[in-house]
mmCIF file of the N, C-alpha and C atoms, coordinates in Angstrom:
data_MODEL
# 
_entry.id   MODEL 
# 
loop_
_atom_site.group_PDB 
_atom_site.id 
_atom_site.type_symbol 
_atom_site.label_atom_id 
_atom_site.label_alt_id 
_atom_site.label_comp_id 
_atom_site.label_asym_id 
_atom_site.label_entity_id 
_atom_site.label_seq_id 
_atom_site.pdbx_PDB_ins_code 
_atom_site.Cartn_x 
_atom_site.Cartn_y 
_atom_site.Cartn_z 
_atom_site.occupancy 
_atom_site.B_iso_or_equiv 
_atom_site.pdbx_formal_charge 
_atom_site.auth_seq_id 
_atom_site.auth_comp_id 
_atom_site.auth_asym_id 
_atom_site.auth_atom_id 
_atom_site.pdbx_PDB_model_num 
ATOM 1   N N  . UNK A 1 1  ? 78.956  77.273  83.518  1.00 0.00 ? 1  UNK A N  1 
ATOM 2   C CA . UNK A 1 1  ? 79.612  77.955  84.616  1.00 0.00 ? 1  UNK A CA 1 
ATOM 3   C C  . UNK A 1 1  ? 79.923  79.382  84.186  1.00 0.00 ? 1  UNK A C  1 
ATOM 4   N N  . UNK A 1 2  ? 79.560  80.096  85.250  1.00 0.00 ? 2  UNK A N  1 
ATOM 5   C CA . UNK A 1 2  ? 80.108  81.667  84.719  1.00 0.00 ? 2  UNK A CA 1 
ATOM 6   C C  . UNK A 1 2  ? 81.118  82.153  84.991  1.00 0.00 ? 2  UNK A C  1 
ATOM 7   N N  . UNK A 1 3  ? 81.837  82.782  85.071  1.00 0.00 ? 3  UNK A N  1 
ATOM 8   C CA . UNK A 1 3  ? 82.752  83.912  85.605  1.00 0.00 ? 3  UNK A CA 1 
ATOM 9   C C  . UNK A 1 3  ? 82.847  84.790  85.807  1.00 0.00 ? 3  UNK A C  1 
ATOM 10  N N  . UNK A 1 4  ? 83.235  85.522  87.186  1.00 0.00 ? 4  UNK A N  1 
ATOM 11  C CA . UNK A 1 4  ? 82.585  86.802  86.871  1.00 0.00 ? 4  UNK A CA 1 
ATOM 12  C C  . UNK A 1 4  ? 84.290  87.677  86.688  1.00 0.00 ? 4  UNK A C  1 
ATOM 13  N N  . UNK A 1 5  ? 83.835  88.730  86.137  1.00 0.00 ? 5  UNK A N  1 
ATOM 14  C CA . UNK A 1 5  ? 84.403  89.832  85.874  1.00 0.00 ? 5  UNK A CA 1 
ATOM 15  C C  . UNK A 1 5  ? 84.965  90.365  86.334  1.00 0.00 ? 5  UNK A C  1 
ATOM 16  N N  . UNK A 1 6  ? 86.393  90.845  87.160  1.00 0.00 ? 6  UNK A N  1 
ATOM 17  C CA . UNK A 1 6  ? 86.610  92.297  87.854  1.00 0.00 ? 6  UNK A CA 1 
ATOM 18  C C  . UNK A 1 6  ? 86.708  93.453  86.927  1.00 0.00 ? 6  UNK A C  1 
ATOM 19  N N  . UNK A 1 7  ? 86.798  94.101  87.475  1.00 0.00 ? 7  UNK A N  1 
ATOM 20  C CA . UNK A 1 7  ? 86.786  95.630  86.834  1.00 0.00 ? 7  UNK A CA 1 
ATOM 21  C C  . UNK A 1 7  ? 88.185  96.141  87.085  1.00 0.00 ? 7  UNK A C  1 
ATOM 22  N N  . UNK A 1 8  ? 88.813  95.839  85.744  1.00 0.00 ? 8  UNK A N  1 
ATOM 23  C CA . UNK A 1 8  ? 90.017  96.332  86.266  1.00 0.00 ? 8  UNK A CA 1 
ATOM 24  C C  . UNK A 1 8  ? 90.428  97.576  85.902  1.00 0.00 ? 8  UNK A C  1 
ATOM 25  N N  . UNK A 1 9  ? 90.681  98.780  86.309  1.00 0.00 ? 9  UNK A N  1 
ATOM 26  C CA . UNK A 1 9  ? 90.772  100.277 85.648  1.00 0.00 ? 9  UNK A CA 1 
ATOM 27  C C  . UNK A 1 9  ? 91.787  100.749 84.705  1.00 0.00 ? 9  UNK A C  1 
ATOM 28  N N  . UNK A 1 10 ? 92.262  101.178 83.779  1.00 0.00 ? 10 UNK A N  1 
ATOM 29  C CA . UNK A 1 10 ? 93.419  101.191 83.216  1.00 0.00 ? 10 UNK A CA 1 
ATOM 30  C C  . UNK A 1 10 ? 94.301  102.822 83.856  1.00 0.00 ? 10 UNK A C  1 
ATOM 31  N N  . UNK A 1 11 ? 93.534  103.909 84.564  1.00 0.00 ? 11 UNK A N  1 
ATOM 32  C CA . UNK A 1 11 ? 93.675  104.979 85.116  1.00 0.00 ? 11 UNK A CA 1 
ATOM 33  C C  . UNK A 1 11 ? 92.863  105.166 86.946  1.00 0.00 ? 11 UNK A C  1 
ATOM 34  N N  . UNK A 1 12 ? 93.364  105.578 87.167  1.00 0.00 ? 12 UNK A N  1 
ATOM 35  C CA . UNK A 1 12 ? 92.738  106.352 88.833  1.00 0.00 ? 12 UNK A CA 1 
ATOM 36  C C  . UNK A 1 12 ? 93.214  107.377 89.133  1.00 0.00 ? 12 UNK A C  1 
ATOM 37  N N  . UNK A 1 13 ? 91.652  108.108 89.871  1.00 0.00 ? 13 UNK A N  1 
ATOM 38  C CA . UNK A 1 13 ? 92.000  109.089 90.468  1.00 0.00 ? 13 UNK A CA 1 
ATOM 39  C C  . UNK A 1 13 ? 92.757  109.374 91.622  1.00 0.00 ? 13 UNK A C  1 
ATOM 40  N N  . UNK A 1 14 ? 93.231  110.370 91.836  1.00 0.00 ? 14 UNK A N  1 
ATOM 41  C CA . UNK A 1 14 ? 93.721  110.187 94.087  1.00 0.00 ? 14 UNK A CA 1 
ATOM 42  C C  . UNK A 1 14 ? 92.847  109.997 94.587  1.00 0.00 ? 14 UNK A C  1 
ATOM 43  N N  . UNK A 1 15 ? 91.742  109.950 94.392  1.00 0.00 ? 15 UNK A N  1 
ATOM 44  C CA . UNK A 1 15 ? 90.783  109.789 95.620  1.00 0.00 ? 15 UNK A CA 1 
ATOM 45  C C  . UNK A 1 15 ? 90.879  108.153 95.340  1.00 0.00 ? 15 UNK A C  1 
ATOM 46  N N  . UNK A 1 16 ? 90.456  107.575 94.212  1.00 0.00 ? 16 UNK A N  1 
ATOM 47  C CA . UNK A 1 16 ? 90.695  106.084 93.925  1.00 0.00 ? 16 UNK A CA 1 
ATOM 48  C C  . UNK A 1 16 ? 91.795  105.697 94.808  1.00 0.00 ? 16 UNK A C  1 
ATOM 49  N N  . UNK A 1 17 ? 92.358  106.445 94.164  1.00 0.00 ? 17 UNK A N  1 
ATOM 50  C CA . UNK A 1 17 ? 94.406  105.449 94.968  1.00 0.00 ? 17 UNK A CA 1 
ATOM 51  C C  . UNK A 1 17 ? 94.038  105.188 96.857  1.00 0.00 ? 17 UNK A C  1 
ATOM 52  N N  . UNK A 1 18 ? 94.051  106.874 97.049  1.00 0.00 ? 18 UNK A N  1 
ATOM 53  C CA . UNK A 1 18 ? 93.687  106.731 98.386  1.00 0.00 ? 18 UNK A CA 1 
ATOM 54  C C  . UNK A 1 18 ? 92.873  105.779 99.208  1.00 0.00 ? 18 UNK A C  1 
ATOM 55  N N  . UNK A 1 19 ? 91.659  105.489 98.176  1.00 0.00 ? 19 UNK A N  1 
ATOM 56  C CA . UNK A 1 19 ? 90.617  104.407 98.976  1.00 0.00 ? 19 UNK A CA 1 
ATOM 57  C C  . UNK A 1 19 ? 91.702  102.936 98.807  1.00 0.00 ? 19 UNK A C  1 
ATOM 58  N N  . UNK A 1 20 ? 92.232  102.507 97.769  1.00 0.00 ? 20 UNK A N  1 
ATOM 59  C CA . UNK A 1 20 ? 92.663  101.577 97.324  1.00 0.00 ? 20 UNK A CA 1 
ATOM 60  C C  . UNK A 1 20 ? 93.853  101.440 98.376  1.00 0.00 ? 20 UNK A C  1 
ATOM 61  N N  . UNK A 1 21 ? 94.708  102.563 99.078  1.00 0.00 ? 21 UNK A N  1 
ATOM 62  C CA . UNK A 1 21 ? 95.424  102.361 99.852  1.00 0.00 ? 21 UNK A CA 1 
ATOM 63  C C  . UNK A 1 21 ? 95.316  102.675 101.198 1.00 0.00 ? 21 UNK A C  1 
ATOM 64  N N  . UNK A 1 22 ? 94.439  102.966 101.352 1.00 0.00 ? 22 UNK A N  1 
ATOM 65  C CA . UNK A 1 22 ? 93.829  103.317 102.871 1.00 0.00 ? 22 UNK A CA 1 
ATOM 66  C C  . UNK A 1 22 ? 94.718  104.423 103.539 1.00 0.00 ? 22 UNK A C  1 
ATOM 67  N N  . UNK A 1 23 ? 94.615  105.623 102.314 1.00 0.00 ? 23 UNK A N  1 
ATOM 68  C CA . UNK A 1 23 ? 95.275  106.589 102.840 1.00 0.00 ? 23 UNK A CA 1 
ATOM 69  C C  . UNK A 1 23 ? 94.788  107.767 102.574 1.00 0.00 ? 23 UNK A C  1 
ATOM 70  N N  . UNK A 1 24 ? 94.860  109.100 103.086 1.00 0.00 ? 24 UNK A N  1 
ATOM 71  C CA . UNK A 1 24 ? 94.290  110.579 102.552 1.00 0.00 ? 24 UNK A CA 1 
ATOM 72  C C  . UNK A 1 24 ? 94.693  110.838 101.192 1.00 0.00 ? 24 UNK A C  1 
ATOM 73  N N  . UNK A 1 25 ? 93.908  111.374 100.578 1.00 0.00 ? 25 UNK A N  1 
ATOM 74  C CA . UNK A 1 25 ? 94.308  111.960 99.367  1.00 0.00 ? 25 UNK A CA 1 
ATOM 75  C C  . UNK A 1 25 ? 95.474  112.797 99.548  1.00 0.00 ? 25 UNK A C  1 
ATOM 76  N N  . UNK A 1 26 ? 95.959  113.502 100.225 1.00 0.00 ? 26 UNK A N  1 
ATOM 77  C CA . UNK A 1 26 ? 97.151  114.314 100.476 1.00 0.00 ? 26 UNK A CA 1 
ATOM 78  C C  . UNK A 1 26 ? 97.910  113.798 100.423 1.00 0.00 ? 26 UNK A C  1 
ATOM 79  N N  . UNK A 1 27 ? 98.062  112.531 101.182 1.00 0.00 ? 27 UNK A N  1 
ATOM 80  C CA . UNK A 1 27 ? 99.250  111.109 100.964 1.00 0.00 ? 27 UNK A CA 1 
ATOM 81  C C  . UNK A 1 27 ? 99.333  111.097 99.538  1.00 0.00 ? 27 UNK A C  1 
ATOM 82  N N  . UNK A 1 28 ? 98.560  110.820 98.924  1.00 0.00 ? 28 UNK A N  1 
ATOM 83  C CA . UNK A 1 28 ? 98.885  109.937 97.500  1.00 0.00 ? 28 UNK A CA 1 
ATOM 84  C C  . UNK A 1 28 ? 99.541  111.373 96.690  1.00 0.00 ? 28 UNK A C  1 
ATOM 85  N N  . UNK A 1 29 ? 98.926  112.674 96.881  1.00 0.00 ? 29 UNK A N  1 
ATOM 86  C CA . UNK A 1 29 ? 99.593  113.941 95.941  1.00 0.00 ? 29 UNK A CA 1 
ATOM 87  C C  . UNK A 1 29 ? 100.811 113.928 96.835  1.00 0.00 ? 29 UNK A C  1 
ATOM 88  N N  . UNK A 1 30 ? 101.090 113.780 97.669  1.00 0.00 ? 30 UNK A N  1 
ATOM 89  C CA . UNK A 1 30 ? 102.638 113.811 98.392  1.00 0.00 ? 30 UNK A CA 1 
ATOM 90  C C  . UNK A 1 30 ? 103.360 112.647 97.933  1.00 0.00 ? 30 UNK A C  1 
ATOM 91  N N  . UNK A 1 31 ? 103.104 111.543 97.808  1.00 0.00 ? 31 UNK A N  1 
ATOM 92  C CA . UNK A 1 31 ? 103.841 110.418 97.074  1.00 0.00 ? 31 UNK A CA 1 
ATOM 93  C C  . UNK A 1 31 ? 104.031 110.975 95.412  1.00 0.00 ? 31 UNK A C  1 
ATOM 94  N N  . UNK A 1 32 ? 102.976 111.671 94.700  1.00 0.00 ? 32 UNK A N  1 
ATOM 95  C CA . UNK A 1 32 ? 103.341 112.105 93.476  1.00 0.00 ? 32 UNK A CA 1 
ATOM 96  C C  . UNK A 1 32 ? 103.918 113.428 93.519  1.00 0.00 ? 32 UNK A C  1 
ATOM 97  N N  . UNK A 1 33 ? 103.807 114.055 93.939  1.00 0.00 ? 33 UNK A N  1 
ATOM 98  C CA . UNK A 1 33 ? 105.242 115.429 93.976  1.00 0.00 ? 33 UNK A CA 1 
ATOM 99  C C  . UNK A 1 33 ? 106.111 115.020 94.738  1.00 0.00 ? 33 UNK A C  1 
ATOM 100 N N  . UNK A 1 34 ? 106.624 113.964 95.516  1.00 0.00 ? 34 UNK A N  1 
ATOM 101 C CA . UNK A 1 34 ? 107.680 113.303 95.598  1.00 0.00 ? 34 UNK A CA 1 
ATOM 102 C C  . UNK A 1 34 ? 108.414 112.414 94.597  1.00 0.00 ? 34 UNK A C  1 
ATOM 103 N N  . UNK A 1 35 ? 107.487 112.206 93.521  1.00 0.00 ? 35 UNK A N  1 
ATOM 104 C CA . UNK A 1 35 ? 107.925 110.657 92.484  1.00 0.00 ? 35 UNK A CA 1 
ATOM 105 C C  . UNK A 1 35 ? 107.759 109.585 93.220  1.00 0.00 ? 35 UNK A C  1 
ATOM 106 N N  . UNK A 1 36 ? 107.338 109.556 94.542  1.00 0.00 ? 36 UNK A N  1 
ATOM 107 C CA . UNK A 1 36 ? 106.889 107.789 95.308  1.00 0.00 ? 36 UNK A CA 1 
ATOM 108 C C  . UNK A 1 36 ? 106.000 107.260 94.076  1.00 0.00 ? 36 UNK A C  1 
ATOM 109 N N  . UNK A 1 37 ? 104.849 107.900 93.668  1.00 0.00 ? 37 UNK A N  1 
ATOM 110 C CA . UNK A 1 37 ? 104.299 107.497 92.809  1.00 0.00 ? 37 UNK A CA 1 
ATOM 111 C C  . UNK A 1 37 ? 104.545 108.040 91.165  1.00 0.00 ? 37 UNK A C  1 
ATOM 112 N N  . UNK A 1 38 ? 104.046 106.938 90.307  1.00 0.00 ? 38 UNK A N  1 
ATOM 113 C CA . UNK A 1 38 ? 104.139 107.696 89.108  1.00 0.00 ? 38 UNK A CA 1 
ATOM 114 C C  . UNK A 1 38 ? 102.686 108.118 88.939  1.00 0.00 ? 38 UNK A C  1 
ATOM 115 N N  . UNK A 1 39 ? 102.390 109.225 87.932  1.00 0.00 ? 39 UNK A N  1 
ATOM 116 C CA . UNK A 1 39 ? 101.305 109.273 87.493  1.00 0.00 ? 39 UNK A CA 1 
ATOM 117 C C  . UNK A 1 39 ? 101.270 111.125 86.547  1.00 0.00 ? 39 UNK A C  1 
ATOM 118 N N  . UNK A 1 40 ? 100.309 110.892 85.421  1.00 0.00 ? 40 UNK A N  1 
ATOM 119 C CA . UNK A 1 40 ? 100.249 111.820 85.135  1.00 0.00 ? 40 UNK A CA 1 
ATOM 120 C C  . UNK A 1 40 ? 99.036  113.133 85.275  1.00 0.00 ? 40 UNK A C  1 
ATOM 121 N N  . UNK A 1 41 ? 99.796  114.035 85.423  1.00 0.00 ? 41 UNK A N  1 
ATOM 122 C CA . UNK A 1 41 ? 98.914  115.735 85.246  1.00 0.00 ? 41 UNK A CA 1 
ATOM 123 C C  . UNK A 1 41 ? 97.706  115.962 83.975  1.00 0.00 ? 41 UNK A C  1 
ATOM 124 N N  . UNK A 1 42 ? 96.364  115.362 84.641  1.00 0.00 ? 42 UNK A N  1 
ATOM 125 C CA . UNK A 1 42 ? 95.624  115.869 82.790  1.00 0.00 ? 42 UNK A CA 1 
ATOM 126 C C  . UNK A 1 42 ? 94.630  117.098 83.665  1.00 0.00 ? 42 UNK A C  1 
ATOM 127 N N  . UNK A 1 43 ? 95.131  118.388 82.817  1.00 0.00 ? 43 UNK A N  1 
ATOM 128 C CA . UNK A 1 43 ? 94.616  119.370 83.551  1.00 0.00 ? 43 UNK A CA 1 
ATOM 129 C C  . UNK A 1 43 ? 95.096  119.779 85.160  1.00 0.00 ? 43 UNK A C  1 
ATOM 130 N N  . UNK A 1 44 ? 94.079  119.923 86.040  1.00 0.00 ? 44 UNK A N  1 
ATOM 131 C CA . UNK A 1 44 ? 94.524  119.857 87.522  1.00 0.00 ? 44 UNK A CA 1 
ATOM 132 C C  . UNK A 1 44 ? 94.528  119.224 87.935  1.00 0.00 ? 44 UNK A C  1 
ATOM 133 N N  . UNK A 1 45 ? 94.223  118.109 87.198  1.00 0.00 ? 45 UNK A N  1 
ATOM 134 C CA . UNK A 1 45 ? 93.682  116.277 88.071  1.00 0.00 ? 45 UNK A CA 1 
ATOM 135 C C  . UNK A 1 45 ? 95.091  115.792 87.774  1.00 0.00 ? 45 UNK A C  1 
ATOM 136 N N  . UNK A 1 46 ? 94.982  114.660 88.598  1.00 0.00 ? 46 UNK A N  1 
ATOM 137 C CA . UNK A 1 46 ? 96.703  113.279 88.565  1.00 0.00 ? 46 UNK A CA 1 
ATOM 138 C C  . UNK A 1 46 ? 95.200  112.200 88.044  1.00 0.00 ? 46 UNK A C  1 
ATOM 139 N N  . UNK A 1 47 ? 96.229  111.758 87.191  1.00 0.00 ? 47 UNK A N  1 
ATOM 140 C CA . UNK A 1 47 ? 95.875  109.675 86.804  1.00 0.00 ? 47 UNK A CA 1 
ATOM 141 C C  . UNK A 1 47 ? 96.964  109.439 87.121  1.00 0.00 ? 47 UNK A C  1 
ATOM 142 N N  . UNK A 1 48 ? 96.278  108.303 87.864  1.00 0.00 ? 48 UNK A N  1 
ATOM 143 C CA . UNK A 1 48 ? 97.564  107.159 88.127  1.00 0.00 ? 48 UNK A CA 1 
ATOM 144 C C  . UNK A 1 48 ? 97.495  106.178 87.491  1.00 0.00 ? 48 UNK A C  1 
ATOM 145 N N  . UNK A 1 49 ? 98.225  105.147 86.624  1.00 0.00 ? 49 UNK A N  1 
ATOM 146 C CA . UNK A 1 49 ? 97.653  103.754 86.091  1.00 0.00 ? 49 UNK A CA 1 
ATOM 147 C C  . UNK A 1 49 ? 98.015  102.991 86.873  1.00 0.00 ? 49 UNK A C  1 
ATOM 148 N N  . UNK A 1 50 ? 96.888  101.947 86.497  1.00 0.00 ? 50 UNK A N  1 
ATOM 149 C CA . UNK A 1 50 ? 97.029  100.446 87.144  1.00 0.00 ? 50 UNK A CA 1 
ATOM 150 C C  . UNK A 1 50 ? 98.105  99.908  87.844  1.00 0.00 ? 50 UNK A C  1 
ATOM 151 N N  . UNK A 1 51 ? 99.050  99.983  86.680  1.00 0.00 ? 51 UNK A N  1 
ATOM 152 C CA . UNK A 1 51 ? 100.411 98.994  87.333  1.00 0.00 ? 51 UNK A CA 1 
ATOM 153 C C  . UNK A 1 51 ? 101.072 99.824  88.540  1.00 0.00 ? 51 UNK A C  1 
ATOM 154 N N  . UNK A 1 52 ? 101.094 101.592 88.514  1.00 0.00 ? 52 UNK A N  1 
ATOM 155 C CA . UNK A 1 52 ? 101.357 102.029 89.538  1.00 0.00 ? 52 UNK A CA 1 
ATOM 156 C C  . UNK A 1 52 ? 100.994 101.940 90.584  1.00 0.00 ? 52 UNK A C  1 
ATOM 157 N N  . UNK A 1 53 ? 99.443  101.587 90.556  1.00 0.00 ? 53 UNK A N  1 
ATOM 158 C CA . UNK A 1 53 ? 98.744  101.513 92.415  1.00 0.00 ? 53 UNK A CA 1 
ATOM 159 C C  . UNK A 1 53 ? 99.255  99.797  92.607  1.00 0.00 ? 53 UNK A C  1 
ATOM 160 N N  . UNK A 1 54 ? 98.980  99.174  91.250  1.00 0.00 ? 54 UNK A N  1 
ATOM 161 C CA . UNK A 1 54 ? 99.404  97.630  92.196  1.00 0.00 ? 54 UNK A CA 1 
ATOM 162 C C  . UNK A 1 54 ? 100.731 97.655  92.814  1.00 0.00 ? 54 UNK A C  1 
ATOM 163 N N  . UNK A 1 55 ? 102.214 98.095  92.506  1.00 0.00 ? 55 UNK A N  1 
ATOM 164 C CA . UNK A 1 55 ? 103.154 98.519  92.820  1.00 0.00 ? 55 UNK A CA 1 
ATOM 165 C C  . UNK A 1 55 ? 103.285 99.310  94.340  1.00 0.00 ? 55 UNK A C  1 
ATOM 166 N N  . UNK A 1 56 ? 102.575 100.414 94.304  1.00 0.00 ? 56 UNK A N  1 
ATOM 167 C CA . UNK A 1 56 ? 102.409 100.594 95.501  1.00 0.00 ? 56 UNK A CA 1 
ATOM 168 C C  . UNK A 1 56 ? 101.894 99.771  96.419  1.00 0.00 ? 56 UNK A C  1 
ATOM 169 N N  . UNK A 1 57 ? 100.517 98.757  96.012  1.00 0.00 ? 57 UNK A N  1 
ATOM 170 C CA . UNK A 1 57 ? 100.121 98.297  97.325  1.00 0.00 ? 57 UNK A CA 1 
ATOM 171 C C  . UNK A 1 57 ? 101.224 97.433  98.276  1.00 0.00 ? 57 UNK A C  1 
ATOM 172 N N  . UNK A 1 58 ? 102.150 96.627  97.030  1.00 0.00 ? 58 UNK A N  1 
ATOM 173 C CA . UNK A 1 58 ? 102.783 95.647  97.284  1.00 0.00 ? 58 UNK A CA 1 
ATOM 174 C C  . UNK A 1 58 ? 103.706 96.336  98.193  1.00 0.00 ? 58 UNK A C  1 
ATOM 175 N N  . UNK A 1 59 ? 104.754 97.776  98.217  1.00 0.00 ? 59 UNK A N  1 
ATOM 176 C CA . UNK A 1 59 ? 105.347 98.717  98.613  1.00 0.00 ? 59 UNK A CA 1 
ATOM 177 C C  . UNK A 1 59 ? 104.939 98.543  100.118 1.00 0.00 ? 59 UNK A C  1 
ATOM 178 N N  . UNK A 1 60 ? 103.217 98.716  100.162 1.00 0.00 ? 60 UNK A N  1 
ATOM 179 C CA . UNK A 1 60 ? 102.652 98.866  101.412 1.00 0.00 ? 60 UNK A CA 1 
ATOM 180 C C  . UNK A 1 60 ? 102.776 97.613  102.312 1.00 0.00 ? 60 UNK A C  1 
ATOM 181 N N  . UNK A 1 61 ? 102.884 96.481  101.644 1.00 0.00 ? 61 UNK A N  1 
ATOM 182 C CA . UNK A 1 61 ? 102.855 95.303  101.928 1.00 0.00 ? 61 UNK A CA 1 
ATOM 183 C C  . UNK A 1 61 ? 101.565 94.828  102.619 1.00 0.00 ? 61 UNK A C  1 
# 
């Protein structure tokens, strides 16, 4: 028997988050210059980790 795999990410981009939450990328940089979300600044880009988008989805309900 096999199993398969998910792919689970340890970082995402906003555009990731956004698809993942069915929202504009503007949403998700407005949730992070609000602190709704956590995530960090590398360069001009945001990562978000894992546990933060699952957190949010649940948020979203």
């Amino acid at each position: 028997m096999y199993e398969r795999e998910t792919e689970v990410k340890e970082t995402y981009t906003v555009r990731e988050v956004a698809k993942l939450l069915k929202c504009s990328d503007q949403t998700v940089r407005k949730f992070l210059n609000g602190n709704e979300l956590r995530g960090a600044k590398v360069g001009r880009s945001w990562r978000i980790c894992h546990d933060e988008v699952v957190r949010m989805t649940r948020l979203q309900g």
